[in-house]
C-alpha positions in Angstrom: 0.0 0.0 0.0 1.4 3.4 -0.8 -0.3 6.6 0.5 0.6 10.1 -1.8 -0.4 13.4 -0.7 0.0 17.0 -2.3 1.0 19.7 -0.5 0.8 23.0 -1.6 2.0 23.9 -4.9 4.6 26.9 -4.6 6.8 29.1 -6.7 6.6 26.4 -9.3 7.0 23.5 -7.2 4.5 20.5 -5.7 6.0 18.5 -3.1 4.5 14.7 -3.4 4.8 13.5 0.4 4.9 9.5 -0.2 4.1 6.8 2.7 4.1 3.0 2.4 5.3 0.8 -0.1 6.7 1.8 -3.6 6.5 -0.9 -5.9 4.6 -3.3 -8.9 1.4 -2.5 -7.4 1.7 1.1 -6.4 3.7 2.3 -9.2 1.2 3.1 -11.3 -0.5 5.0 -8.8 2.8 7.0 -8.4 2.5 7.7 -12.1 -1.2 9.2 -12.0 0.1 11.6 -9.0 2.6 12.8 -11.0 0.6 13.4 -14.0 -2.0 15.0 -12.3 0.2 17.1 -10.4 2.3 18.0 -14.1 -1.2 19.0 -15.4 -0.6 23.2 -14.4 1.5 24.1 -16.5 3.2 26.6 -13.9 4.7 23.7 -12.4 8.4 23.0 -13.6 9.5 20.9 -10.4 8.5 17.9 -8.3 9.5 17.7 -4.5 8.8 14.2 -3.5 9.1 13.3 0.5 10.3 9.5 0.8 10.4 10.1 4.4 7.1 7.4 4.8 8.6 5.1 1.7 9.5 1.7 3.7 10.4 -0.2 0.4 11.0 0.5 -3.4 11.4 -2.2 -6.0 12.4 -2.1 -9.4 8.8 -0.6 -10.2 9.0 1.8 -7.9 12.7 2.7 -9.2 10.9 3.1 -12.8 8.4 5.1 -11.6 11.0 7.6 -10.9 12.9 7.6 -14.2 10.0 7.8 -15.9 9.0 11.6 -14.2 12.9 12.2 -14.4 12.4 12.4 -18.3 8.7 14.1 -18.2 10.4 16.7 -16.5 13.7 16.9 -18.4 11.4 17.5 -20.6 9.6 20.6 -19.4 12.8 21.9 -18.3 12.0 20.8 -14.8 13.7 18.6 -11.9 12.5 15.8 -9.8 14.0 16.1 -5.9 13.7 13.6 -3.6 13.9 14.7 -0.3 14.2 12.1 3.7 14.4 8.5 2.1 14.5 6.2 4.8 18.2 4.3 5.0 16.7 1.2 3.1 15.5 3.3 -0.3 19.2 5.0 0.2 20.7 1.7 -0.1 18.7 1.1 -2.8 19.8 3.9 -4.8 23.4 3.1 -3.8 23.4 0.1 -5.0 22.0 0.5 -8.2 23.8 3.8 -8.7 20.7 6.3 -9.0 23.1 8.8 -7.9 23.9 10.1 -11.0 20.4 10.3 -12.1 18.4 11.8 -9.0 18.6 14.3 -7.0 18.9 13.1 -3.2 18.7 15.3 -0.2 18.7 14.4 3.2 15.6 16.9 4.3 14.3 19.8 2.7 16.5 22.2 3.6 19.4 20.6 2.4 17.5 20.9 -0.7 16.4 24.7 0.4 20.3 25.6 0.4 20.9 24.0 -2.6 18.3 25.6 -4.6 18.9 29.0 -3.1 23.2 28.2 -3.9 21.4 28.1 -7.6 19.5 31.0 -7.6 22.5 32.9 -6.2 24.5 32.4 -8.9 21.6 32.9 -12.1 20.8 36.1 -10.5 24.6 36.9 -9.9 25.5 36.3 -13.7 28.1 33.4 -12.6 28.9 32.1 -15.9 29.4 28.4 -14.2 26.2 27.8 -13.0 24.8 25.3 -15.7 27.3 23.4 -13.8 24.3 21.9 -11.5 
């Protein structure tokens, strides 16, 4: 079972807080958030909290690629913020790093966003660097 709720959508952003179980069965249901969620076009960026998310299996792992590339797509980012140690491992392992954006809470995520935004609005020539 796998429990999704929206928060408020903000400056462009949703946040997606996640609870249960990520996998073959819940997937799908992941995917329909998502979509839903995409459907204002004001929304480049998808927060989602894995704080709740006690398992992920490959499903759940696809799931995530899949809004990786809807995004990349409109330009936007998927960050995923508090995955419990087990989801971690599970990234480690099959090297997600690369490919998602994983903070440890929200305002790790907060500083690096605001690091960003720092150096659009200061001109810095290096920031597609992130």
């Amino acid at each position: 079972m796998l429990t999704i709720e929206q928060g408020p959508t903000k400056e462009g952003f949703v946040t997606l807080h996640l609870a249960g179980h990520l996998n073959n069965d819940t997937a799908g249901q992941l995917d329909e958030k998502i979509a839903s969620a995409l459907k204002a076009r004001t929304v480049q960026s998808l927060i989602l909290d894995f704080a709740g998310v006690q398992f992920i299996s490959s499903a759940g792992v696809g799931a995530l690629i899949k809004a990786v590339v809807t995004l990349s797509r409109r330009e936007g980012h998927l960050y995923l913020v508090s995955p419990t140690p087990q989801v971690t491992k599970v990234f480690d392992v099959i090297r997600l790093a690369g490919i998602l954006d994983v903070f440890t809470n929200t305002a790790e995520l907060d500083e690096y966003l605001t690091r960003i935004q720092k150096r659009i609005t200061e001109n810095d020539p290096d920031f597609n660097k992130y």
